[in-house]
C-alpha positions in Angstrom: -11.7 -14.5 -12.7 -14.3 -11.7 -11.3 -17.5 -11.3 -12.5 -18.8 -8.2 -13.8 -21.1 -6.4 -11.1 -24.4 -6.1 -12.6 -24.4 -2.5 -12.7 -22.0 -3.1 -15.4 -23.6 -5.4 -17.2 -24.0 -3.9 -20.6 -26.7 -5.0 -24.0 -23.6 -6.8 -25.1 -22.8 -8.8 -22.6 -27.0 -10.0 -22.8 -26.3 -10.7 -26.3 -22.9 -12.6 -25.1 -25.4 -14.7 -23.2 -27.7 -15.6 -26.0 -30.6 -12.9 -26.4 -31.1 -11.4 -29.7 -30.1 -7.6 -29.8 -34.2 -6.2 -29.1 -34.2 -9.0 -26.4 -31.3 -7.7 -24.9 -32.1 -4.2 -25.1 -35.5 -4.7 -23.3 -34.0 -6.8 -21.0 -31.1 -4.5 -20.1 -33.4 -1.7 -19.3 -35.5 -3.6 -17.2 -32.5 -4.8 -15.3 -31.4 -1.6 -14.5 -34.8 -0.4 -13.6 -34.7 -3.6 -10.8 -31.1 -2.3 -9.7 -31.9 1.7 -9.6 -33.3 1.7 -6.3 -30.2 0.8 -4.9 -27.8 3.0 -4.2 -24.8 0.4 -4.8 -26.1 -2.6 -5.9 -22.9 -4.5 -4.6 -24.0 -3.8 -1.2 -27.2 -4.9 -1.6 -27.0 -7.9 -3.1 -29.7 -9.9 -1.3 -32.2 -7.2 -1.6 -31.1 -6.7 -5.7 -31.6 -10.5 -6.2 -34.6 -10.7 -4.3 -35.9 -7.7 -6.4 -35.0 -9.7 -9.6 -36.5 -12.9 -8.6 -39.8 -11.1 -7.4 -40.3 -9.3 -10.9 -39.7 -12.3 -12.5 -37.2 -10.4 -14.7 -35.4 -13.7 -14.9 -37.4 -16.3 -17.0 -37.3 -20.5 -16.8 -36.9 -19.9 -20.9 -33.9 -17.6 -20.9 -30.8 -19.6 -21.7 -28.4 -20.5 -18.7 -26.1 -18.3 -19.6 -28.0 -15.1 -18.9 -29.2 -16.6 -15.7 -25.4 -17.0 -14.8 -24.9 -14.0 -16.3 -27.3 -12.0 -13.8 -26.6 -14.4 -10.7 -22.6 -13.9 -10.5 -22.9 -10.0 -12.0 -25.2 -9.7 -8.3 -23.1 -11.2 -5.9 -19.8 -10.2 -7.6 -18.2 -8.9 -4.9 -20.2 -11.1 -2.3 -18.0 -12.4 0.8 -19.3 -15.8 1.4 -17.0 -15.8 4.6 -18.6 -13.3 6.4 -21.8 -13.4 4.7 -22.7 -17.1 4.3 -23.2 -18.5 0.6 -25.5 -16.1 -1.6 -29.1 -16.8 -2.2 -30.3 -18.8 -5.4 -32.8 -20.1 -6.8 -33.6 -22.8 -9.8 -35.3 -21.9 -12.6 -38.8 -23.9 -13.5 -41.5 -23.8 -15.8 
């Protein structure tokens, strides 16, 4: 199964993760503030995650599932073959 590329990535699928609906609206449009600068985020997908990590818009108290979410919505179409496995990073308080 393929992920959903985070440009897709709608208020209900942050809610499917475990955000209430006003978390998951101000989280949505923060997200796509991160990935507007890019003209396709699937391209880009070091630079979109890096952009994510350094606004912090991911947060050590968000469930795992919106982490996941956001992490396999970036590198969705990601060729680990030809590109090497994506970057990551763990979560911490």
């Amino acid at each position: 199964m393929r992920s959903k590329s985070v440009s897709k990535i709608g208020v209900e699928d942050i809610i499917g993760a475990g955000l209430t609906i006003q978390e998951a609206q101000t989280f949505h449009a923060k997200l796509k503030l991160a990935i507007e600068s890019f003209d396709i985020p699937a391209k880009n997908a070091k630079e979109v995650w890096r952009k994510i990590w350094t606004e912090k818009l991911l947060e050590p108290t968000h469930p795992h599932a919106l982490h996941q979410l956001v992490y396999y919505g970036v590198y969705a179409n990601w060729d680990s073959v030809s590109n090497g496995p994506p970057l990551y990073w763990f979560p911490s308080k």
